[in-house]
C-alpha positions, 0 to 999 in steps of 0.5 A: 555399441557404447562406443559409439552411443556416447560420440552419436549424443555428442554430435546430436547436441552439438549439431541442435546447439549450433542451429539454434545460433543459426537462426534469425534473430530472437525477440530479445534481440529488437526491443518493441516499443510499447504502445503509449496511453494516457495513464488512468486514474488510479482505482486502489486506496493509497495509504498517505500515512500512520500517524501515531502518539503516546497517550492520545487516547481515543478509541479503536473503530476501523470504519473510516471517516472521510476528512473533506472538511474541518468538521469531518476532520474533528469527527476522528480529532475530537476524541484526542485528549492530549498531545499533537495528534491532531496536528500531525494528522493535518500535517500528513494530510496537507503534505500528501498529494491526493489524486482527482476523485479521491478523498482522504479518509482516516481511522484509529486503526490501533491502541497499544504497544505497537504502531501497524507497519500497513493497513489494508483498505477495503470498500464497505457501504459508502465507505471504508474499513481499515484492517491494520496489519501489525509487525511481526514482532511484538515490543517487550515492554509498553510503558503507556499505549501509543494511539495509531491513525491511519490515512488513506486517500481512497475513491469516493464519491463526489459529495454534492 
């Protein structure tokens, strides 16, 4: 009964293996075009930057402000005491591409030893709060704080 048991099985699958070749073509065989449509416009905050200096100073608030404007803009600046930070944020900003319907928002996100690797943005009022996400790994030594802003370009509102 052995005998005969392994060379049944054998048949049997090389009998369903060669049907399998036999048949019609797959859908892997045909690649169906995807249907076009029109982008949308992008729902989700995109981070443009974390700008971050030594010894800027300023202090931590994760609610963010919108940057429209100069004095929107020195609402988060205007708490720097030294260094270029202000400089390098309107870099930033200036360098991004900032999508129809969106608005650019910023907040001091961190002060210390570490510069956040991301922020996660999420929607609070008429607003924005940041939450930093920091590395895994913490520096040794932190001989001054490092102030750390981030910018996100996130929807907003159409201010009138």
């Amino acid at each position: 009964m052995r005998r005969l048991l392994g060379p049944f099985l054998l048949l049997c699958v090389l009998a369903l293996v060669g049907c399998a070749d036999s048949g019609s073509s797959t859908a892997t065989d045909h690649a169906t075009p995807s249907p076009t449509f029109s982008d949308p416009a992008p729902t989700e905050p995109m981070t443009i930057a974390i700008v971050s200096e030594t010894a800027a100073g300023g202090e931590v608030d994760v609610h963010a402000v919108r940057m429209d404007d100069d004095a929107s803009r020195q609402e988060l600046t205007g708490q720097f005491q030294r260094g270029s930070l202000p400089e390098k944020i309107s870099s930033a900003i200036e360098a991004a591409t900032i999508p129809d319907g969106y608005a650019v928002w910023g907040a001091v996100v961190a002060i210390g030893c570490d510069v956040p690797e991301a922020v996660i943005a999420t929607p609070s009022g008429d607003g924005w709060v940041f939450e930093p996400q920091m590395p895994s790994e913490t520096m040794q030594e932190c001989f001054a704080p490092v102030t750390s802003v981030a910018l996100v370009a996130a929807p907003a509102p159409v201010r009138g």
